[in-house]
C-alpha positions in Angstrom: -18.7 49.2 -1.1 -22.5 48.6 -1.5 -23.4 45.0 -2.6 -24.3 44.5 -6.1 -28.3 43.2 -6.7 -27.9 39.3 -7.4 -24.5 39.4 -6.9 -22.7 38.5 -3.6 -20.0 41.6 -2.5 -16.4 41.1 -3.4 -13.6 39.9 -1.5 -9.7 40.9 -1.5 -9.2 37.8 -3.4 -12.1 38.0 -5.9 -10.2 41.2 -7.2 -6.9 39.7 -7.1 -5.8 38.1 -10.6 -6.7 34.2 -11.0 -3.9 31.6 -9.7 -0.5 31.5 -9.8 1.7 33.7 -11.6 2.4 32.7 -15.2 6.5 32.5 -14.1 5.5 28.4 -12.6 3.7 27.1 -15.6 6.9 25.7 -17.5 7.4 23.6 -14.4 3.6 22.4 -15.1 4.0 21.3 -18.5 7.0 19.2 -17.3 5.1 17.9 -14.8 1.8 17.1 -17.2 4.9 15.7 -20.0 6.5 13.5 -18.2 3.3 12.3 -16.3 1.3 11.4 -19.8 4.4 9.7 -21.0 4.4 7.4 -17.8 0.6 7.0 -18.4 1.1 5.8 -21.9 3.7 3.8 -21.2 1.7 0.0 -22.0 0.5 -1.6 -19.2 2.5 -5.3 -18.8 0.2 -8.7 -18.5 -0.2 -10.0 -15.8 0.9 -13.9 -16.1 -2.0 -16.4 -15.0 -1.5 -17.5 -11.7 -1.3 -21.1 -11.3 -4.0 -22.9 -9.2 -3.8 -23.6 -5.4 -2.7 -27.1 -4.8 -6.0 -29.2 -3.1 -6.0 -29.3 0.5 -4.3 -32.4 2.3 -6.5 -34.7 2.8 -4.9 -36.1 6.0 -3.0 -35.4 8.9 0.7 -35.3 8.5 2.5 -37.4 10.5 6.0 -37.4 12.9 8.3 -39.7 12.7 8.7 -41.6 16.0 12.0 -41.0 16.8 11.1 -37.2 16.4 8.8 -37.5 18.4 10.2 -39.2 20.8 13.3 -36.8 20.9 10.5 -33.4 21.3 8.9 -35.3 24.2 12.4 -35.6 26.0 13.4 -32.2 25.4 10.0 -30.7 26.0 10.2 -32.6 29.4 14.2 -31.4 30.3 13.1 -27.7 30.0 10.1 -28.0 32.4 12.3 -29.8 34.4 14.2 -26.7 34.3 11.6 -24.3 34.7 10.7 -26.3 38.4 14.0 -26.3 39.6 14.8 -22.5 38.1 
């Protein structure tokens, strides 16, 4: 086939009808249905988040007994880890 003047040459496909067959568009228009009603569906509000507590302004603390016990179990398990 010669080429037209201005126009590029036609393919297989350009002379094939357009798209699907017309047999899939009910399945579509489901589709596009149910997909506007979940788009028009109103959006909820958010609530306002409440505000980030301030930062501590010290350094917590251990009770002494705690730390007391952690030292003594901290020590026992490298105690361990020598002997092991």
């Amino acid at each position: 086939m010669l080429p037209r003047h201005g126009h590029p040459p036609l393919t297989r496909s350009a002379r094939r009808g357009r798209g699907r067959p017309r047999q899939n568009r009910p399945d579509l228009m489901e589709e596009e249905s149910a997909a506007s009603t979940i788009r028009a569906a109103p959006a909820v509000e958010q609530p306002e988040s409440l505000p980030h507590p301030p930062p501590p302004t010290s350094t917590p603390a251990m009770p002494p007994e705690m730390v007391q016990a952690l030292v003594a179990f901290l020590t026992a398990m490298a105690g361990q880890a020598q002997a092991g």
